[in-house]
Structures are given as C-alpha cells and as structure tokens.
C-alpha positions in Angstrom: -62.8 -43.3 -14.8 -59.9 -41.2 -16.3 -59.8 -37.6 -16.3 -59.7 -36.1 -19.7 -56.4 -33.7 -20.5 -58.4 -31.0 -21.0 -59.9 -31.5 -17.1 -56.5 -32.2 -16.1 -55.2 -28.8 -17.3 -58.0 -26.7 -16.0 -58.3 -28.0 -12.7 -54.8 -27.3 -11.5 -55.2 -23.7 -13.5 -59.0 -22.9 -11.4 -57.3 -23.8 -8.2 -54.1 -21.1 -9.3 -57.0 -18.7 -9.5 -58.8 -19.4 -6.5 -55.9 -18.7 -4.9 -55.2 -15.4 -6.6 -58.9 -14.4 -5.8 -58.6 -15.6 -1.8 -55.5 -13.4 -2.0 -56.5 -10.6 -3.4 -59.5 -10.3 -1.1 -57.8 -10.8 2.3 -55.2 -8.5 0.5 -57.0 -5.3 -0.5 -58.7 -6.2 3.3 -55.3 -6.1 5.0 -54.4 -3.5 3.3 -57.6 -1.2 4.2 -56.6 -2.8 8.0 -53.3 -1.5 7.9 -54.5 2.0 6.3 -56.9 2.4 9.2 -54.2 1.5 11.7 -51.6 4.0 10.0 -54.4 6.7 10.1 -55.5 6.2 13.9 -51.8 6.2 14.7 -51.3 9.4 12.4 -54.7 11.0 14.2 -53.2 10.1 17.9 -50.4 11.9 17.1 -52.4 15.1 15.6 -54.4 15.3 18.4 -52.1 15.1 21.4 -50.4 17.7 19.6 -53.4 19.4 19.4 -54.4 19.0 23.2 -51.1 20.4 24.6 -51.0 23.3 22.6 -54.4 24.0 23.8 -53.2 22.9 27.2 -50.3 25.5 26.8 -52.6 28.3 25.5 -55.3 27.3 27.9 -52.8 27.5 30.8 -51.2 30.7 29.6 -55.1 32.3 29.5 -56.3 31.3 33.0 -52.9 32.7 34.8 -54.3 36.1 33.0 -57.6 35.6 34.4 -56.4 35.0 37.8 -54.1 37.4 37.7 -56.7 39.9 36.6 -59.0 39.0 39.5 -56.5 39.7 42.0 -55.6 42.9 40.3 -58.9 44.2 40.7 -59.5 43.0 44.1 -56.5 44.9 45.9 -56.2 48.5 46.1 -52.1 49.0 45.7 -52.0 48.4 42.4 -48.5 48.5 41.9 -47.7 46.0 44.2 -50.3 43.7 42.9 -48.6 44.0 39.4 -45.3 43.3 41.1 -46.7 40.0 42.7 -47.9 38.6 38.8 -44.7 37.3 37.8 -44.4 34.9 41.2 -47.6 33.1 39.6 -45.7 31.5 36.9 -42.2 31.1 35.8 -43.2 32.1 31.9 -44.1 35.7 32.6 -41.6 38.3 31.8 -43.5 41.4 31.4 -47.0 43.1 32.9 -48.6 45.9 31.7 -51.7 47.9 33.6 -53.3 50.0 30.1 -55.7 52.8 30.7 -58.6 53.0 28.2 -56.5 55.5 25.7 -53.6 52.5 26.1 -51.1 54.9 28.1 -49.4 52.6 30.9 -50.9 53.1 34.3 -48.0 50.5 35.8 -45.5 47.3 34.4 -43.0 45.2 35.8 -40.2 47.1 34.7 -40.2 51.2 35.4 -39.9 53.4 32.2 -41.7 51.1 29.9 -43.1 52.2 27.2 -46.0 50.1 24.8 -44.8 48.3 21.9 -46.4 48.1 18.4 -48.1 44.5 19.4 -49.3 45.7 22.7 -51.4 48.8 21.4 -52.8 47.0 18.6 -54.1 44.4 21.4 -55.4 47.4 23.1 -57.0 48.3 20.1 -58.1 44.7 19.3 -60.0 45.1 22.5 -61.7 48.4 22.3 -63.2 47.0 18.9 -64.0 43.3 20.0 -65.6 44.6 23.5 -64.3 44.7 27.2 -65.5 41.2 27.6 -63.1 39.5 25.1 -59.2 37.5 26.1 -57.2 38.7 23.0 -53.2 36.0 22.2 -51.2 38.5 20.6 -49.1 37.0 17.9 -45.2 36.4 19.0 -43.5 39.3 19.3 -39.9 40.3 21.6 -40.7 41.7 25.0 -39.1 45.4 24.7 -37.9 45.0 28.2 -37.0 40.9 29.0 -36.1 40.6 25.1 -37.7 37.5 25.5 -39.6 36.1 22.3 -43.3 36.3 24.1 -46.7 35.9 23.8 -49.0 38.4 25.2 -52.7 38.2 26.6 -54.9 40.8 27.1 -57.6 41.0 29.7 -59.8 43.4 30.2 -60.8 44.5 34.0 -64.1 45.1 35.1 -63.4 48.6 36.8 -62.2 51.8 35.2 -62.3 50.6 32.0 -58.4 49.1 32.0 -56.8 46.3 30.9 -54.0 43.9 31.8 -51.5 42.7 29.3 -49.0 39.6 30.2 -46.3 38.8 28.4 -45.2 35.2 28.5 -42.3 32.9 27.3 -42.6 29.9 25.1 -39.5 28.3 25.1 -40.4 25.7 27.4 -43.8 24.7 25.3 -41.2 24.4 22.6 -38.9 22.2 24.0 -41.3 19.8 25.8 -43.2 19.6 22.1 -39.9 18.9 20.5 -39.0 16.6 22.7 -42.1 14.4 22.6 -42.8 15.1 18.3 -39.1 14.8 17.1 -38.5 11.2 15.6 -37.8 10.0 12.5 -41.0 9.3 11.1 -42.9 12.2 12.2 -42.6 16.1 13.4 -44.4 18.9 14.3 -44.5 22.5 13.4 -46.1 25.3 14.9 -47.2 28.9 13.6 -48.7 31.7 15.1 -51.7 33.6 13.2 -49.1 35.8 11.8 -47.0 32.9 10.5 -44.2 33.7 12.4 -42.2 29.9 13.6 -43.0 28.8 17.1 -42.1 25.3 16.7 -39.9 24.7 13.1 -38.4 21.1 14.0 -35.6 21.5 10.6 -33.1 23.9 10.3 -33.9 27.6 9.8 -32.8 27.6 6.0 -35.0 25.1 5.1 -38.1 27.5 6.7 -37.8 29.5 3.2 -38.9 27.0 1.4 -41.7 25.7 3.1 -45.0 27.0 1.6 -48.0 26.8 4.3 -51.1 25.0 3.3 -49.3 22.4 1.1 -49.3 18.4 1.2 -46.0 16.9 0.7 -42.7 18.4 1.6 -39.2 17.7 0.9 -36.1 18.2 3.6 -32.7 16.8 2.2 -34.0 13.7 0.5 -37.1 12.8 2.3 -40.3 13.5 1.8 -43.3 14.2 4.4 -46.9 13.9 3.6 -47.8 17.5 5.6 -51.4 18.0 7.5 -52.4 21.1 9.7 -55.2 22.3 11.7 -56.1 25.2 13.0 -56.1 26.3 16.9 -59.4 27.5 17.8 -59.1 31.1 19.7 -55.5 31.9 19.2 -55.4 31.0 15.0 -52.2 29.2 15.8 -51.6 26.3 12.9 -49.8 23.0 14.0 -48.6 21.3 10.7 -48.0 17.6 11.1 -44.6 16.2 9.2 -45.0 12.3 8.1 -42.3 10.8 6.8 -43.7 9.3 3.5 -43.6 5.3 3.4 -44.7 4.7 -0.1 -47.4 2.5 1.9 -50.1 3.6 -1.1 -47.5 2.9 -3.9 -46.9 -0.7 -2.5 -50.0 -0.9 -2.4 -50.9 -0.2 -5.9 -48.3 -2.4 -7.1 -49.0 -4.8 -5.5 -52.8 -4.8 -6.1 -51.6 -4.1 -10.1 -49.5 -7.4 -9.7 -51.9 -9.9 -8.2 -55.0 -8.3 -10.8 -52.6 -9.1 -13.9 -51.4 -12.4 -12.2 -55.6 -13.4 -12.0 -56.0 -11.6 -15.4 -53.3 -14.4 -17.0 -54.7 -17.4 -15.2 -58.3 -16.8 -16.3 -57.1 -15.8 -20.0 -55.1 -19.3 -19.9 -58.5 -20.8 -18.2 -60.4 -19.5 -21.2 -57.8 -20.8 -23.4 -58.3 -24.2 -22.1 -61.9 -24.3 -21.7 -63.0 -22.9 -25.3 -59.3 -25.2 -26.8 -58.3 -21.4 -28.2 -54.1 -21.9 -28.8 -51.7 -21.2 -31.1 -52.4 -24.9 -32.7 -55.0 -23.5 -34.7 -52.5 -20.8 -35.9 -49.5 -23.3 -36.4 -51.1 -26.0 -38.0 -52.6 -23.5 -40.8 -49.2 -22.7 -41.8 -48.5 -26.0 -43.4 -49.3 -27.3 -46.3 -50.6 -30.6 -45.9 -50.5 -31.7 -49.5 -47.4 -33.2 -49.4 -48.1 -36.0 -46.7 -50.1 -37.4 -50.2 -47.4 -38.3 -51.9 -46.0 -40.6 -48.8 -47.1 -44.5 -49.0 -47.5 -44.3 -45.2 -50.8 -43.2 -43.1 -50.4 -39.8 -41.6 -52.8 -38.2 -39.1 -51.8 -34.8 -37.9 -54.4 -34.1 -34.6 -54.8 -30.8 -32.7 -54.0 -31.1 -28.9 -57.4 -31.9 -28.0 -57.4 -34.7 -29.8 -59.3 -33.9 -33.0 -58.0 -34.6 -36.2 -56.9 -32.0 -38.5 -55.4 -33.7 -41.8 -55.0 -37.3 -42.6 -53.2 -38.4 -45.8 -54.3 -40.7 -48.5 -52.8 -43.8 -47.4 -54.3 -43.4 -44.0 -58.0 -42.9 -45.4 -57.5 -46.5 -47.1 -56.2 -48.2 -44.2 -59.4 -47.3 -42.5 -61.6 -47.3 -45.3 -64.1 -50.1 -43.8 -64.2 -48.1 -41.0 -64.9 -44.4 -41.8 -65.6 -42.3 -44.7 -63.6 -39.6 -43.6 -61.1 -39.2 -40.7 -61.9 -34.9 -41.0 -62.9 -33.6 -37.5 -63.0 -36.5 -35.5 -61.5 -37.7 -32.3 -57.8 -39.9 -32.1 -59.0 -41.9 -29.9 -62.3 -43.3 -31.9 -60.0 -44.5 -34.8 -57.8 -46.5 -31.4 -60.1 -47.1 -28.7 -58.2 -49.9 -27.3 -55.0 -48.1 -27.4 -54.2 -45.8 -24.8 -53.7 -42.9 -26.6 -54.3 -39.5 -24.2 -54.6 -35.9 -25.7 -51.5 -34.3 -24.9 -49.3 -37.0 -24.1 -46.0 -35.9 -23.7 -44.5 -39.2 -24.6 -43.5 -41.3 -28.3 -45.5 -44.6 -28.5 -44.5 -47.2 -30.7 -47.8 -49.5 -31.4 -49.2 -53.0 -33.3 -52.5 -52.6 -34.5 -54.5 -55.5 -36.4 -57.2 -54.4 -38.7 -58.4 -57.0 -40.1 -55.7 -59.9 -41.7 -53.2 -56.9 -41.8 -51.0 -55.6 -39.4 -49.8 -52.2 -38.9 -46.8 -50.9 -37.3 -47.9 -47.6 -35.6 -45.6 -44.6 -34.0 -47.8 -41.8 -32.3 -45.2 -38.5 -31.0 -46.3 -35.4 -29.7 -45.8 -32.2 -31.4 -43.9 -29.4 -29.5 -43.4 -26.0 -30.0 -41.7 -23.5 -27.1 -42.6 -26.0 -24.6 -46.1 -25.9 -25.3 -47.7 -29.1 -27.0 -49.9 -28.5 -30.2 -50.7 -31.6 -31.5 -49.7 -35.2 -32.5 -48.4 -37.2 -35.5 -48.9 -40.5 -36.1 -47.4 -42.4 -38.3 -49.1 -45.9 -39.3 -47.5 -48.3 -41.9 -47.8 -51.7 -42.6 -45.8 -54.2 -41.2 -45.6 -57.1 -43.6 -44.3 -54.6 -46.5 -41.2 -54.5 -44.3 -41.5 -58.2 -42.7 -42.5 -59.9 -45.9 -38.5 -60.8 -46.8 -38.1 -61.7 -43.6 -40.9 -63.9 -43.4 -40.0 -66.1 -46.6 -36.5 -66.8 -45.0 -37.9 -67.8 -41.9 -40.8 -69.9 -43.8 -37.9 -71.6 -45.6 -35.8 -72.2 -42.8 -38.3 -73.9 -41.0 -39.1 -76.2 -43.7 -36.0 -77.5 -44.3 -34.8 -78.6 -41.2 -34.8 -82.3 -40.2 -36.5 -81.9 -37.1 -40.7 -81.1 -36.6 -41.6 -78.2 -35.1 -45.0 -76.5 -33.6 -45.9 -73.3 -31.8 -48.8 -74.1 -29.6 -50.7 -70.3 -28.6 -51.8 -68.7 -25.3 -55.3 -70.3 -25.7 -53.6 -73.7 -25.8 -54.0 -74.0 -29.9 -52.0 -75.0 -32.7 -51.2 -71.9 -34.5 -47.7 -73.2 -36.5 -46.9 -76.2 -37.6 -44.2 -77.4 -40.4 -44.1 -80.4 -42.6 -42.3 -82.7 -40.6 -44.4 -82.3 -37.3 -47.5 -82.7 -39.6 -46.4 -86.2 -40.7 -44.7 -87.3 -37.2 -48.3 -86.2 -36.3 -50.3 -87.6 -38.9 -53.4 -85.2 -39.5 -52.7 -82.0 -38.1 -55.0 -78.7 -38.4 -53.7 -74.9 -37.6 -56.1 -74.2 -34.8 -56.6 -77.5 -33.4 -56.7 -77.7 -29.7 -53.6 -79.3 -28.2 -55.4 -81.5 -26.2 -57.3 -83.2 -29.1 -53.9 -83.7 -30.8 -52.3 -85.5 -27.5 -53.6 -85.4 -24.4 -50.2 -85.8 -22.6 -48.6 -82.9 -24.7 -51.1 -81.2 -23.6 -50.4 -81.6 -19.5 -47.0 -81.5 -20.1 -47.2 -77.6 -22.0 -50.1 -76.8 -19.1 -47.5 -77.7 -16.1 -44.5 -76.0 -18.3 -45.9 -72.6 -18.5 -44.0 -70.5 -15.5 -40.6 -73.1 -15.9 -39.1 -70.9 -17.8 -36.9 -73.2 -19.3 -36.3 -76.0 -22.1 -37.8 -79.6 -20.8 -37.6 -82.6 -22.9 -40.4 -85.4 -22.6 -41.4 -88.8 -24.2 -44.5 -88.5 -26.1 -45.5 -92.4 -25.4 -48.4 -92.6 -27.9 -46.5 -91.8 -30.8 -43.1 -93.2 -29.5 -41.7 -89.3 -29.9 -39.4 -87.5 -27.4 -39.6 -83.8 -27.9 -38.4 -80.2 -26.3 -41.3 -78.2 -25.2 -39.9 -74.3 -24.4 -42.1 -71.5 -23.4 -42.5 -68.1 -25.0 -42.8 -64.8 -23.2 -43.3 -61.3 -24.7 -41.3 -58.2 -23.6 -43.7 -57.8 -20.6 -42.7 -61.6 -19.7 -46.3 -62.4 -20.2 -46.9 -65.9 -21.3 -47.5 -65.6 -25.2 -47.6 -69.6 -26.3 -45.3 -72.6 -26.4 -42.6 -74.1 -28.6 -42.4 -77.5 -29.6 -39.2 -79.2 -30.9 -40.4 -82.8 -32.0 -37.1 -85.5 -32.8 -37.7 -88.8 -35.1 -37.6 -92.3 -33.9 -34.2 -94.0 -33.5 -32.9 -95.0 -36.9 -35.8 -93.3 -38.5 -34.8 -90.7 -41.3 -37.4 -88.2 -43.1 -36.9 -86.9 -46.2 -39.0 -84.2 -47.6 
C-alpha cells in the first residue's frame, strides 16, 4: 500500500517534533539538575565560611571565659592578668575594669581605656553582668594591633575582663581557602568596618552593602551575605557570574521556537494550509481557454484547481466537471503522486483517441505548489506522419504484417493480404498458419532478424521482433518475399 504525500511529509515533520519535545524535557530537567548542583556547591561554600568564622569567634570567646575563671580563682591578680597572653598567640592586650570602668590592671603599665573599651563596659552595665559582649574592630592603643575585644564579666566585685585579640591570622587562613577565581569572601564587622575585603582597597568605595551583583574590573559577582549570630559580623559571598540562567533562557527560547516552527509546519501539512492557495489566486486562468490543448492546473495535494476548455472535452464522457477533484481519479492507472518532484511524459488512450500527456511540478522558492499538465492529442501531430508511412507501405513490392503481443494480426498491407489470401486485422496468427505461428512463438527473446520457409504457401519470409524502450516484447514483424519468378503488381 503506498503512503500518500501528504503522510509522507508529516511523518518525518512529527518525528522532528518529538524530538524537540524529548529534548526540551530532559533539557529544562538537566538544567534544574545543574541549578541544584551549582546551588549545593554555592551553599557548601557559604556555610564553611560560615562555620570558621563562628569557629574563630567561638574560639576567641571561650579563651575569655577560661581566662576569666582563672582570674577569679587566684588571688594575685596581677600576675594572673600577666599569665593571659601565654593562652593564646592572638592576644595583645588585657584589661581588669572596675564597675565605674577605671583600670584595676592590663598587660601593659600606664594604660589607659579607649573609646571602644568603655562603651563595652557600658554595653555591659546595660545588657547585665551575665552577658559576653565582641567589640567591633578597633586598634589596640598599646600593641597597635587592629583587634577585637571581648568582654566578660566576673562573678566577684562586680569587674570585668576585657581581651584584646588579633585577627590577622583568621584573615589569612580565610583568604587563603576563599580566594579563587570563581568565588570570594568578604567579611564586616557590625560596624562595617573591612575584616576580610578580598579586592583592592579602592574598589571598597564602591561597594554598597546589602546589594546582589557587583562589578570589579570587568567581572561581575552575583553577591549573597548572612549575618553572624552574636557578634553581627556579615560574611558577603562573591560569585563570579556564569551567565548559567542566560544560557539557559536562550536556549530554552531556541528549542520553544524550534518546536513552535515544526508544529506550525505540522499544521500546515495536516489542514494543506500553504502559500498555493495564495499563488494560484493570483493568475488569471482565462487565458488557458484560448489554447487548443487540455490544461489542468492542481494544487499540491492533488486537487484540481482550473482546467481549460479543451481538457473538459477530452474527458467529457467521463465527468461533468474536473472543479475540485483529485489528479489521480481522471489517471488512475498512471502513477501520478501529489508532489512529485519529477516531469512525466505520458500516452493515454481514451477511447479510439490517443493523447500525448506531459505532467511537471510547479515550484516556487523550493517549495512545490502544484502541477501542470499538459494533454494534447497525438494524431493532430502524427496524422502527416501517418499518411506517409500508410503510403510507403503500400507501395513496396514486398508483403508485410505486424503480428501483436497477444499473438494477433494487427497490420497488414495489400500485398501480404493477397500472398495470404483472406486475411482479417485481428485474426489469430495461428489460424492464419500454424507454422508462422511456432516460428514467431520460438523468435520472441532472439532478438534478431530470422528468415523461414513458409511450406504451405511456398513463401520464405523474415520474421523480426519488436521491443519497446523498456525492451519489453511489444509484437512481431513480418517481411513476406514472392515466389521465384512471380511479380505482383498492385
């Protein structure tokens, strides 16, 4: 069974969108895959960020603690102070504060409080004696050292210790670990003051806290922060933007619009909506009247959309009207296709009459519309030709028969009629002579001229078969010579 056109271009087109659609799914699910793995990577970054800072400031408030202790356990409290800094490496500075803030005892002799340090001390006669104060960074009046200072309040006579501590190890461990080229790390005390500021220190002016992108030279991070719980510290998280949404987009955009052409195409094919319609109601189809010749103008499904005069009359004992129906009805045994590509030059017999018929395609831009077919009759063209050939055979001296495919006398001129005696067009060869006959039968694949003795009627004769263009077998040719001495006249 043969696939109509039509089928033909809608089943490659349904496959081109299946495709799309498979594609489209497993690619907006990649790309959710890939989102999710690019924000788990982004969020184990944040929060082992986040863990050592509270590992630092966690650290840095359990030395005060145990410091405290021991300060309130021992009775020289000098020396006790003196001991703190032999706990840890970071601390630079100690400070013993009496309830009104004066200095009881420090590290260093002849200290005096700083701005930060009292307003800890005041931080803790308003939050309670119960509460660990960070003190934003500040520079240690006596080390110099950019610090961080913890207050702790003592249980007994109402005091309070202060350490100061160094940071510039926390910043260069962080540094080290958050410093790459797709991500960094800032940090920020509650005071906004740079603890970690991974670009140069000219670029800090520009940097506005709490927004989401931000541009150093020509690159651009996608920012994030969160806030340290305790200490109001803010580590900002610097992602080097990878356009991964905008790929996404585009590509999403891309494979939509690709699916959005193959189902308008689809459409197209299934309802037969083209530009045919459009193109074919631009001519004026009047003018194919005046031409002696049948024209049928189809669409390129097959219908027909004009045909002329002439071709109405050729098929007048067929239809009433060719309007609106389909090519192939009018040439069912002719293998004519909707939307053949290809010319085809065809024979038709309707009737006693027959017809020379050409069939093209019509293209426009690639794309084919319709067809034209051209139908005119062959014996207007073949009738001059004929009468010479008619003629020609009569006046030779020599008989001469065509014997048919089915083995039937279908030519025969006057000379093999009376070397014959009664002979009838149509006539079975083997009625006329039976050894003509077998002789034609065993001549049909030779190929080649043969001459034999017809015994019967004391004839000798040339039999030579006749192929078509196809080299099928199409009939035989016979070539009948007079007795010996005998002459014919006409």
């Amino acid at each position: 069974m043969k696939q109509s056109p039509q089928s033909k271009n809608m089943f490659p087109m349904f496959v081109i969108i299946s495709f799309i659609s498979v594609f489209i799914l497993f690619g907006v699910m990649e790309f959710r895959h890939t989102k999710s793995v690019l924000n788990d990577y982004e969020n184990s970054i944040q929060q082992v960020a986040i863990n050592k800072t509270n590992l630092f400031t966690e650290d840095l408030k359990a030395i005060s603690i145990s410091a405290a202790k021991k300060v309130e356990s021992e009775n020289d409290i000098d020396e006790s102070i003196a001991r703190i800094p032999s706990y840890d490496h970071r601390i630079t500075n100690v400070y013993l504060l009496d309830k009104h803030g004066n200095i009881k005892s420090s590290l260093f002799k002849n200290s005096f409080v700083d701005d930060v340090v009292n307003n800890l001390f005041r931080k803790e006669l308003e939050h309670g004696p119960s509460d660990i104060i960070t003190s934003e960074v500040h520079t240690d009046l006596d080390s110099q050292f950019k610090v961080i200072s913890i207050l702790v309040p003592l249980q007994t006579n109402d005091n309070a210790l202060v350490i100061c501590f160094r940071f510039d190890q926390y910043q260069k461990e962080m540094l080290q670990e958050f410093m790459d080229n797709n991500y960094s790390i800032a940090v920020f005390d509650k005071n906004n003051y740079p603890i970690i500021w991974p670009f140069d220190e000219a670029s800090l002016e520009d940097f506005v806290h709490l927004q989401d992108s931000y541009f150093w030279g020509n690159i651009k991070y996608n920012v994030k922060y969160t806030i340290i719980e305790k200490t109001d510290w803010k580590v900002y998280f610097f992602f080097r933007d990878n356009n991964f949404e905008t790929y996404r987009a585009i590509t999403i955009l891309l494979l939509v619009f690709a699916l959005y052409a193959c189902l308008y195409q689809l459409f197209v094919e299934f309802w037969g909506v083209n530009t045919a319609k459009t193109y074919f109601e631009n001519i004026d189809f009047a003018i194919f009247n005046q031409i002696n010749e049948g024209v049928i103008i189809a669409n390129n499904s097959g219908l027909i959309l004009f045909a002329n005069e002439a071709a109405h009359n050729i098929f007048a004992n067929r239809r009433s009207t060719l309007r609106n129906i389909k090519l192939k009805e009018l040439f069912s045994n002719v293998d004519i296709q909707d939307g053949n590509d290809k010319s085809l030059t065809l024979s038709l017999k309707f009737g006693d009459k027959l017809y020379k018929t050409i069939h093209s395609p019509i293209v426009k831009t690639n794309k084919i519309l319709g067809s034209l077919t051209v139908i005119r009759n062959s014996a207007r063209e073949d009738n001059e030709y004929v009468h010479i050939l008619d003629k020609l055979i009569e006046s030779i001296p020599q008989g001469i028969l065509f014997v048919d495919k089915n083995h039937q006398i279908s030519f025969a001129n006057l000379i093999a009629k009376y070397l014959f005696g009664n002979l009838n067009i149509g006539t079975n060869v083997g009625v006329v002579d039976p050894e003509l006959a077998e002789n034609i039968y065993s001549n049909i694949d030779s190929g080649g001229r043969k001459r034999i003795e017809l015994k019967s009627f004391g004839l000798t004769c040339d039999i030579v078969p006749v192929y078509d263009v196809d080299g099928i077998y199409d009939g035989t040719l016979v070539l009948l010579l007079p007795p010996a001495g005998e002459l014919i006249n006409n």
